[in-house]
N, C-alpha and C positions, 0 to 999 in steps of 0.2 A: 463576544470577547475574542480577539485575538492570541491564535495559539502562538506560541514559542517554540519553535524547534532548536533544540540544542543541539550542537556538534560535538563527539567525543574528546576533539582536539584543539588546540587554542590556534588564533593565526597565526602568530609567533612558529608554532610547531609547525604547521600544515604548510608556512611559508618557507622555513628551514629543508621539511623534508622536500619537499617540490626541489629545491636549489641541489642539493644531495643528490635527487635522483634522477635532476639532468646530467650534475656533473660527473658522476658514474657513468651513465648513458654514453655520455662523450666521453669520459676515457673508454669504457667498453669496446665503443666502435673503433676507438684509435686504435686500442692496442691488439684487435681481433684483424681489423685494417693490416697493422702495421705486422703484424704474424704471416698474414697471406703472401705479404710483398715480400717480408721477408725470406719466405719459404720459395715463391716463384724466385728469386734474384738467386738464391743456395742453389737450385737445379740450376739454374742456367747457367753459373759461375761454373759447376761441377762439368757438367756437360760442355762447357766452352773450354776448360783445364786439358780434358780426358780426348777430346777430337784435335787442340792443338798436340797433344803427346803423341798420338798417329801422326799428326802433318808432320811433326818435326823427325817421326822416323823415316815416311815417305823421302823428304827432302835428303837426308843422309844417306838413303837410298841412293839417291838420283846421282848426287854429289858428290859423298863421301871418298874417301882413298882407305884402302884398308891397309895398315900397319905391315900385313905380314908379307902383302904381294905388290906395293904400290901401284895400288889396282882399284878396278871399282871392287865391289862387293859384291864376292861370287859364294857366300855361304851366310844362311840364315843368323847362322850362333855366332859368326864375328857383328856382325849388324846389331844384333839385341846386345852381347856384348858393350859395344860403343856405346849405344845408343842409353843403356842403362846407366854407363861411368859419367855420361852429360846431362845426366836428370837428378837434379835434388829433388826430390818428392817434400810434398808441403807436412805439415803438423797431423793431419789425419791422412794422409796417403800412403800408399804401397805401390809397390811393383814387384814382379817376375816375369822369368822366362821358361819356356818350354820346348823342348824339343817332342814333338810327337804327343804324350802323354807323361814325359819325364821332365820334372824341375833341373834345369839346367844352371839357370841363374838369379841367383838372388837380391833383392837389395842389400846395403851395407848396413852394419848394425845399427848404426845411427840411426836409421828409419825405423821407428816405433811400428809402425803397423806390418805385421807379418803375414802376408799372405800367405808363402809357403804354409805354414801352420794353422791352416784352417780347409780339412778333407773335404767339407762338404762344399768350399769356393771350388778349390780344383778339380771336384768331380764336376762344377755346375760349367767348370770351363770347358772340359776333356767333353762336357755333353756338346759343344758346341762344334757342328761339321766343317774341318778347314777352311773346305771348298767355297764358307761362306764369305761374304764379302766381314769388314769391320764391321764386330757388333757392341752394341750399347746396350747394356743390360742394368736393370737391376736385380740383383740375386739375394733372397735373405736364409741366413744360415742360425743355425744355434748361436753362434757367436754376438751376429750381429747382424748389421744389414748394408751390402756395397751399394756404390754405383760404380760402376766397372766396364771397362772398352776394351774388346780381346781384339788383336790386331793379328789376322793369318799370315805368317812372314816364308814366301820359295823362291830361293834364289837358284840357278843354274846349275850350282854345284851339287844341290839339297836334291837327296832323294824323298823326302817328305816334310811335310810342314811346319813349322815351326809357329809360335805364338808368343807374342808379346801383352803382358796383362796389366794395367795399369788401373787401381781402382781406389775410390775413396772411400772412409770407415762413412757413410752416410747416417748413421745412427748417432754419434759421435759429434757430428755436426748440427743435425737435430738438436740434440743435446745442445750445443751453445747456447743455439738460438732459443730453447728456452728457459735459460738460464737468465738471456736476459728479458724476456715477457716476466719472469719473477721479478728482475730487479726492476721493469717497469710497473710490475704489481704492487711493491713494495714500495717504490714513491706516489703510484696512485692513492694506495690507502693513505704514506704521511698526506697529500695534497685533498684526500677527503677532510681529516683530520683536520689539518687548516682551514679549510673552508665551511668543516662545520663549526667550530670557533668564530673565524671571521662573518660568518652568517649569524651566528647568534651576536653577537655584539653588534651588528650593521641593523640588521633585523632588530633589534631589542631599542637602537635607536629612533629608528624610523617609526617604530610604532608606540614612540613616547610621548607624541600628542593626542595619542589615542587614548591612552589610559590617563591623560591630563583632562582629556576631556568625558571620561567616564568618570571621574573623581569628581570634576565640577558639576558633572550632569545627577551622582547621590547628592553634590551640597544643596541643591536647586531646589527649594518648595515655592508651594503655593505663597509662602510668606517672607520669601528671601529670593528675588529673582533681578539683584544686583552685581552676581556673581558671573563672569567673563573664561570665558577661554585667551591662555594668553597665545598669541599669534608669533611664533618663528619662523623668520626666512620667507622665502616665495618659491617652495613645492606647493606641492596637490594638496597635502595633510596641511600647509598654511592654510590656502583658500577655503578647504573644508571646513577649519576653528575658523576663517573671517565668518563662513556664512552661517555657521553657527550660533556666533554671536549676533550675526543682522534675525535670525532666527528668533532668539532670544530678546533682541528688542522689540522685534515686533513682540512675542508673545506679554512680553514684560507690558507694554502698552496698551495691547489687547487686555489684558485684563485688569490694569489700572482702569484704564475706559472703563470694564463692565464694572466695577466698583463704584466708580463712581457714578454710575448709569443706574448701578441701583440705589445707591444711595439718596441720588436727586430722586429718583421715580418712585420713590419712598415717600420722599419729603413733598414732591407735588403732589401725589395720588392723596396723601393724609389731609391734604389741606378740604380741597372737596367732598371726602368721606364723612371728615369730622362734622363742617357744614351739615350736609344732605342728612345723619344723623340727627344735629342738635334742632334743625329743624322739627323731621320727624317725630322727635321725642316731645318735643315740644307744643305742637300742632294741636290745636283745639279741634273735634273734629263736628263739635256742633258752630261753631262758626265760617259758614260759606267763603268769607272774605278771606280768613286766618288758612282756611285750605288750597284758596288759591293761591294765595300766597308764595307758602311753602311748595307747592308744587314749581309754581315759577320758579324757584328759587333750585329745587331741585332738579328740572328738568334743565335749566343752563351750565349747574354745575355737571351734569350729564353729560353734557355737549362738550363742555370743556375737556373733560375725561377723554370722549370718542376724539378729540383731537388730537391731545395727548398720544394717545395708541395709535392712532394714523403718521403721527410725525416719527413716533418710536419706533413702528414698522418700517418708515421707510429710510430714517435711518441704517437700522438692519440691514438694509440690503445694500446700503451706501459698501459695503464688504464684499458683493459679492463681483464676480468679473463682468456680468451683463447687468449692473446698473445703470452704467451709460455705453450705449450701442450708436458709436458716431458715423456715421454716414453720409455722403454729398450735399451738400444741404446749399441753397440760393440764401447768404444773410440778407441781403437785403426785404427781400420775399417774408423770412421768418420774423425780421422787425417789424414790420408792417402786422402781419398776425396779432403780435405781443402785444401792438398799440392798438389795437383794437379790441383785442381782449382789454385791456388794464385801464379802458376808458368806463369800464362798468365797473370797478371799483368804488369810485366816488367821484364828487363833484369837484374835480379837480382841472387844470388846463394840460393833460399830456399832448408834447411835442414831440418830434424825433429831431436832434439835431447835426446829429453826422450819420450818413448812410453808407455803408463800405456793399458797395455793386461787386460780391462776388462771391463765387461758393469754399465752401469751407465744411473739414470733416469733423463733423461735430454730430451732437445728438441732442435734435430739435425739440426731443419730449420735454426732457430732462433742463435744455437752456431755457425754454419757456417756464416751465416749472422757478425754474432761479429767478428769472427777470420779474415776473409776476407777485414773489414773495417781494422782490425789493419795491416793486409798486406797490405793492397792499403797504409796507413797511411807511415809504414816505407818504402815504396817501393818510396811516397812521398818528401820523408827527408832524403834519402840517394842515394849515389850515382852509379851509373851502374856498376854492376860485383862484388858487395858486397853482403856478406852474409845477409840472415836474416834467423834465426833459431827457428821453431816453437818446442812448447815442451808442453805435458801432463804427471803429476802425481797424485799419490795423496798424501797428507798431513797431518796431523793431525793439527789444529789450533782451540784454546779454548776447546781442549775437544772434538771439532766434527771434525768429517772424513771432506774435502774437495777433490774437484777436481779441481785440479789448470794448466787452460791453459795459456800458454805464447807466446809472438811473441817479440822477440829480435831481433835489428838491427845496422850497423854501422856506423847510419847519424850523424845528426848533435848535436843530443842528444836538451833536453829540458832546457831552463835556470831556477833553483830555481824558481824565482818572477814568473812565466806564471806557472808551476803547477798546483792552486790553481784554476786557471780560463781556464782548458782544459778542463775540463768534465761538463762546463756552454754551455747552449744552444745558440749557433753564436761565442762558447769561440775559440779561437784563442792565439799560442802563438807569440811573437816576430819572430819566423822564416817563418811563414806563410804569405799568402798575399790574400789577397780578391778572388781573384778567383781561389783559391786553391780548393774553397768546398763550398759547401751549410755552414759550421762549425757546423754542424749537430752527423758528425761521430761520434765521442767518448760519447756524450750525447746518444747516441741509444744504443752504445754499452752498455753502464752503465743502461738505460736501462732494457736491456736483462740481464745482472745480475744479477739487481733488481727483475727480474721478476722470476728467479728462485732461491729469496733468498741468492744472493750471493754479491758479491762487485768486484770494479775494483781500481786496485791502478795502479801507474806507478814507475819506479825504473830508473834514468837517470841522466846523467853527461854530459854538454853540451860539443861536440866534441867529447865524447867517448859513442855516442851510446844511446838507450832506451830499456828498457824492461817495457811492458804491464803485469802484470798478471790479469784473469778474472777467479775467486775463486768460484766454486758453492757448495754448503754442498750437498754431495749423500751419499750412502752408498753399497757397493760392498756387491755382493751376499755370506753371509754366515758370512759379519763381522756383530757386536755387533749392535742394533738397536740403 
């Protein structure tokens, strides 16, 4: 018995959550991404602000005319001076100046961020030794946290050094930027939201042939196996309810077959039982003659039986994939065989009268097997010293090569009405009689047809004869695939 393992979760869910937890994954990385970039672009902006504020006092250095002396600039505190009344400072910056270790100059009140007013910046400036060249620092205070460029300013006049400090609230800016990873948090979750939504209605669609086809697969018994999947569109879940349904017609077929298979092998097996019984019962057992009799009688309907079961086994296997095993075969080589076999059938005149000289992928057991029942068949239904003439060619039909063998004879021929029910399992026509056959033959033979893809018709006019043809699609070496 086959175990069943169940999943905690339905696919619906398991497909939903998967969708969710890529697309979190992917915003994840975007917005962790987009943090970094973030963050690297803010230093570099800052640090490319804070080294052009030096350039541009260097240059005014260079250039500049100072007001008092129409001169270059021979004093530190006019330069910072200038230099601060030409700087707007942005939305989080500051600036000052120093002379030595004293605030000199301030920014104007409009500039929100107040350096002056934070001891523990000016002591981290005052730590910094004139003599050193421009420094970039970051310095973090109780306050807060700069990025900050002290620029050491001696000019001629200057008996010591002066600094110019210019620095951003860095914290402040931080700050924006993750103001806006919230507000990209905050469309990621509505855009999960959506997509868990659009995932269940997308999702709840797509898996509605599924559950069409569990609903039809409880209507389904042993006693009602008329019931179809209906087929939408041409996706994957289409073709899965087409092949479902071919599923189903086989199976539907397969076991009308075996119904019917038991039903006849009911009705043929009762016939001979009944016999071999009322014999039995019957049987004198002090008369020698009365016991031979019944034995004769018993022992054929024996035989009948063992036939019976021989045609029904290999029936049986007419199902399975190695009933017919085709392989390179010489026809003409293999007809010759068949006519030699099928001239010890009876005393009949077999001929061969079309010989197709060439090999063909077929399976020699199996066509012999066919060709030989249609010989015992006419040799059956026609009468001593008559022709029956066996024939192989090949044809073209629909477009494909065939191989088409035939067994022709000059019995009693087939009536119209019994046609239709020869090549039924126990099918019998009007000229036949019970203990003619298992009525197995022509079923087997259609059979092996079948099994190499081929078909079997008959061609007949009662009193003037039958012709069998047994059609298989091959293709000779060197024609067109």
């Amino acid at each position: 018995m086959t175990k069943t393992r169940t999943r905690p979760y339905s696919i619906r869910a398991r497909l939903i959550s998967g969708m969710l937890l890529l697309v979190s994954l992917t915003l994840l990385i975007a917005g962790a991404t987009g943090y970094v970039v973030q963050r690297h672009a803010l230093n570099e902006r800052l640090d490319d602000e804070l080294i052009r504020s030096a350039q541009e006092l260097q240059v005014l250095s260079d250039t500049g005319i100072a007001p008092s002396t129409l001169g270059p600039y021979d004093k530190a505190q006019d330069l910072i001076y200038r230099a601060m009344q030409r700087t707007m400072p942005a939305v989080h910056q500051g600036m000052v100046g120093l002379h030595g270790q004293t605030v000199t100059w301030t920014a104007p009140d409009v500039v929100a961020l107040r350096l002056e007013g934070d001891q523990q910046l000016m002591s981290a400036v005052n730590s910094v030794a004139p003599e050193e060249k421009i420094a970039l620092r970051t310095i973090t205070t109780e306050m807060t946290t700069y990025r900050a460029i002290i620029v050491p300013v001696k000019l001629p006049a200057d008996t010591e050094y002066s600094s110019f400090v210019v620095a951003f609230d860095y914290s402040a800016e931080i700050a924006e930027i993750n103001r806006n990873m919230l507000s990209f948090g905050a469309a990621g979750a509505i855009a999960m939201a959506i997509a868990a939504g659009a995932s269940w209605f997308f999702v709840s669609r797509m898996l509605r042939p599924i559950r069409q086809l569990q609903h039809t697969a409880k209507l389904i018994s042993d006693t009602d196996l008329a019931r179809r999947v209906d087929v939408v569109g041409h996706d994957e879940f289409a073709h899965l309810a087409g092949t479902i349904n071919e599923m189903l017609d086989r199976l539907e077929t397969a076991l009308n077959t075996q119904r019917q298979l038991l039903d006849d092998v009911g009705h043929e097996l009762r016939t001979p039982t009944t016999i071999i019984s009322g014999h039995l019962q019957l049987i004198d057992p002090d008369d020698p003659q009365d016991v031979k009799a019944s034995l004769e009688i018993a022992l054929d309907e024996l035989n009948r039986m063992s036939l019976l079961i021989e045609d029904l086994v290999t029936l049986a296997k007419s199902n399975r994939p190695d009933f017919a095993v085709p392989k390179r075969t010489p026809v003409g080589i293999l007809l010759d065989e068949i006519h030699d076999k099928a001239r010890a059938l009876g005393d009949r005149q077999f001929r061969i009268n079309g010989r197709a000289e060439a090999d063909a992928d077929l399976d020699p057991r199996r066509i012999t097997q066919a060709m030989l029942q249609l010989c015992a068949n006419s040799v059956k239904f026609s009468q001593p010293g008559t022709k029956i003439t066996l024939d192989t060619r090949f044809v073209e039909k629909h477009g494909v090569q065939m191989l088409r063998w035939s067994v022709a004879d000059e019995g009693c021929g087939i009536p119209a009405e019994d046609l239709p029910r020869i090549f039924e399992r126990f099918g019998r026509g009007s000229n036949a009689v019970r203990t003619d056959g298992s009525g197995l033959g022509l079923n087997i033979v259609q059979a092996i047809a079948e099994a190499h893809g081929g078909e079997l018709h008959v061609l007949s006019r009662p009193g003037a004869g039958c012709t069998v043809f047994l059609e298989i699609p091959v293709r000779q070496p060197g024609a067109a695939a």
